[in-house]
LUMVEX-801523 format. One line per field, with one value per residue: residue number from 1; x, y, z of N, C-alpha, C in turn. Coordinates in steps of 0.02 Angstrom, whole numbers. Each point is the difference from the previous one (the first is absolute). Example, Ala and Ser with C-alpha at 12.3 -4.5 7.8 and 13.67 -1.06 7.14 Angstrom:
<pafis>
seq = [1,2]
npx = [660,-18]
npy = [-284,53]
npz = [390,-36]
capx = [-45,42]
capy = [59,59]
capz = [0,3]
cpx = [45,-39]
cpy = [60,55]
cpz = [0,37]
</pafis>
This chain:
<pafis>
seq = [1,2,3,4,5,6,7,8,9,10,11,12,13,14,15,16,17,18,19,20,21,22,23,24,25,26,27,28,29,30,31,32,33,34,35,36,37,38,39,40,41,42,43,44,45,46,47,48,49,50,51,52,53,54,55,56,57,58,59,60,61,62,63,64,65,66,67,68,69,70,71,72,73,74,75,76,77,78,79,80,81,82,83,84,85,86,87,88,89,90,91,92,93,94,95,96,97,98,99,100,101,102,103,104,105,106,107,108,109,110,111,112,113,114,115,116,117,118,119,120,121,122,123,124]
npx = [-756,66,6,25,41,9,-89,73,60,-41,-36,-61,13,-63,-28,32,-52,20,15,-60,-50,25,-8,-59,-4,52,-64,-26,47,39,-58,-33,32,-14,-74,-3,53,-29,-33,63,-15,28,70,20,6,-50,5,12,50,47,59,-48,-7,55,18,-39,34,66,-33,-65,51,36,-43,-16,42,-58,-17,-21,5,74,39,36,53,20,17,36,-6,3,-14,6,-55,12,-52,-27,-39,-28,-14,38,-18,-15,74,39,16,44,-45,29,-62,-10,57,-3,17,-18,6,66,16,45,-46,2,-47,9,-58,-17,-7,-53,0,49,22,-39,28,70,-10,-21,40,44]
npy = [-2124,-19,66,42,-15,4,-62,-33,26,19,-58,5,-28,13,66,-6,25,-51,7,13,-8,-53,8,9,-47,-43,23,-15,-67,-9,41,-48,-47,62,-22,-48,-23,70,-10,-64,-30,58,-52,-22,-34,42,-13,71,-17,18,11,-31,-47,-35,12,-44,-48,9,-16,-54,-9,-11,-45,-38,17,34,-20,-45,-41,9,35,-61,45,-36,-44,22,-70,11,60,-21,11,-21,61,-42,63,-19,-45,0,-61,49,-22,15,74,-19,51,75,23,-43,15,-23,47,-42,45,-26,-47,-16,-41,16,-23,60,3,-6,64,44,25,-19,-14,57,52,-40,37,45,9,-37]
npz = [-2178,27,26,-52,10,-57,-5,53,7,-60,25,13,65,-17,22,63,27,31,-69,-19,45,9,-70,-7,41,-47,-67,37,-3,-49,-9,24,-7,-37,9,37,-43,-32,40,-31,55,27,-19,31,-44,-20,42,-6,-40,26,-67,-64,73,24,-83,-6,66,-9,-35,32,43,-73,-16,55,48,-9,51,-60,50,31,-24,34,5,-67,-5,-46,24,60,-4,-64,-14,-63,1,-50,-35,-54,40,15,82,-18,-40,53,-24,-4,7,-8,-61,1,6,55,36,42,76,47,43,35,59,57,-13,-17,-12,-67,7,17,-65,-23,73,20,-55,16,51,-20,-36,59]
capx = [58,36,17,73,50,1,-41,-13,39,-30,-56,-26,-59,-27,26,-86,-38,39,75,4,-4,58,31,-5,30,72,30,-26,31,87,11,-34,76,81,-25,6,60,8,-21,34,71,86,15,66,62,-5,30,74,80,97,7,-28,-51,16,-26,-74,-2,46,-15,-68,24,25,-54,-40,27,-57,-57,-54,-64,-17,11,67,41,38,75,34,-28,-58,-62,-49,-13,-56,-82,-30,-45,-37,44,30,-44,-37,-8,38,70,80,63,6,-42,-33,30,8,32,-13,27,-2,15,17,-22,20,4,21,-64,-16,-61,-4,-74,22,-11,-72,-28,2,-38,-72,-1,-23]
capy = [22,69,68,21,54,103,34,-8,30,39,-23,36,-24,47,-5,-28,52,12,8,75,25,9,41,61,17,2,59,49,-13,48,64,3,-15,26,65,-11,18,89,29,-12,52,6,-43,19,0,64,68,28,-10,-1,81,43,38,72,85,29,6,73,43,14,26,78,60,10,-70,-23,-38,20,1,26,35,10,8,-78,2,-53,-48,-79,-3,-4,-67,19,-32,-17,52,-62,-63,-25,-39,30,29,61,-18,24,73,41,17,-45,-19,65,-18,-22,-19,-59,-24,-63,-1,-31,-101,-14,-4,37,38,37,33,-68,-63,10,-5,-52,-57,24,-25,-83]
capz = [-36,24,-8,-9,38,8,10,69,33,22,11,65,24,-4,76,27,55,56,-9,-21,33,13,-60,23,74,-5,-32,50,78,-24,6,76,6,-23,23,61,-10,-6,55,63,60,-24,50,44,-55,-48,38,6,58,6,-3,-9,63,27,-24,29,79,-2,-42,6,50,-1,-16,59,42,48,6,-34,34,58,-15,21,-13,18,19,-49,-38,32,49,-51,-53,-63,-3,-40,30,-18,1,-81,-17,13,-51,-3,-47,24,-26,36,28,46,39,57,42,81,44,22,52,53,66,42,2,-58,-41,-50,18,-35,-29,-77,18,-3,-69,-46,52,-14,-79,-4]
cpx = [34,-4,62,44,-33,-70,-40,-10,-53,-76,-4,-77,-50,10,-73,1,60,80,-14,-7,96,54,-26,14,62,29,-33,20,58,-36,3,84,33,-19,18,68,19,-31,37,43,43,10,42,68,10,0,54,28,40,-7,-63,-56,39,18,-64,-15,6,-46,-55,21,28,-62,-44,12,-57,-40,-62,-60,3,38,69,66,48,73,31,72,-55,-46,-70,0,-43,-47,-27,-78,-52,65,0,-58,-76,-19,46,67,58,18,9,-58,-32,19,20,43,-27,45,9,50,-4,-10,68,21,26,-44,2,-54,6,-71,14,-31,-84,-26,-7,-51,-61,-25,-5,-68]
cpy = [55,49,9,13,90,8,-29,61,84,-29,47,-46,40,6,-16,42,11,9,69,46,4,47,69,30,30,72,52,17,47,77,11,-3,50,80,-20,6,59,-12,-39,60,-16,-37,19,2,62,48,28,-26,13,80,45,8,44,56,13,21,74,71,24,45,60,63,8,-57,1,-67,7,-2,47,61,-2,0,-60,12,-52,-10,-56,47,17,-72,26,-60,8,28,-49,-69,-66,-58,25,63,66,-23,15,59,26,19,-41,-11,75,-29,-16,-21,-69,32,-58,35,-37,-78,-9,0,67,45,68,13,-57,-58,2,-23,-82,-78,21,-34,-88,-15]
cpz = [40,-30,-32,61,26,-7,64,28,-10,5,80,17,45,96,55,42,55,-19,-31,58,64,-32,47,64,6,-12,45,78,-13,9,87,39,-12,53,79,12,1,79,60,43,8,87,33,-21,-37,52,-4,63,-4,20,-9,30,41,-25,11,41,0,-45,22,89,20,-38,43,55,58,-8,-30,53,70,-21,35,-30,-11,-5,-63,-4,19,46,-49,-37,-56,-1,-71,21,-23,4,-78,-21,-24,-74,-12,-31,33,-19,64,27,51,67,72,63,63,25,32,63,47,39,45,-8,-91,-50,-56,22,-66,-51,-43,24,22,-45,-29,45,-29,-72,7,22]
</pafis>
């Protein structure tokens, strides 16, 4: 003899070992997920750009236009570059604080030189 309508619809077939145990995986996989998610790094897209790096440029320069590593005197607008003091892949944030000034320069043949370009060969 069929079931009513409305005492289908709340019937429950009892569950078996491997769909519970999947149940529980599930509700245990979403905290693991949201947490690996809080500990992603910041990409290349979330970096400051436009204007409001170069008020930074300008700002972190005009409070000390030395070389964080060699101690040389830079020249702005291009004989510095901002260095990320912990690097972003790595977990560092985009502020001010983080951030310092290294020297750069072109060689002769034209080549990027300087403490930035040390620094950032050292970090790959």
């Amino acid at each position: 003899m069929p079931l009513p309508p409305d005492a289908s619809a709340s019937f429950r077939a009892p569950l078996s070992r491997e769909i519970r145990g999947a149940l529980i995986f599930m509700r245990t996989l979403k905290p693991k997920l949201n947490l690996l998610d809080a500990r992603r790094k910041p990409i290349a897209s979330e970096r400051m750009t436009g204007r409001r790096l170069q008020d930074r440029r300008l700002r972190l320069w005009s409070h000390d236009p030395r070389c964080a590593n060699c101690g040389r005197v830079t020249q702005f607008p291009d004989g510095f570059e901002l260095d990320h003091k912990t690097p972003l892949f790595l977990g560092g944030q985009d502020t001010d604080a983080n951030c310092q000034i290294m020297c750069i320069w072109y060689d002769e043949a034209g080549n990027k030189r300087g403490c930035h370009v040390e620094k950032s060969n050292e970090e790959r």
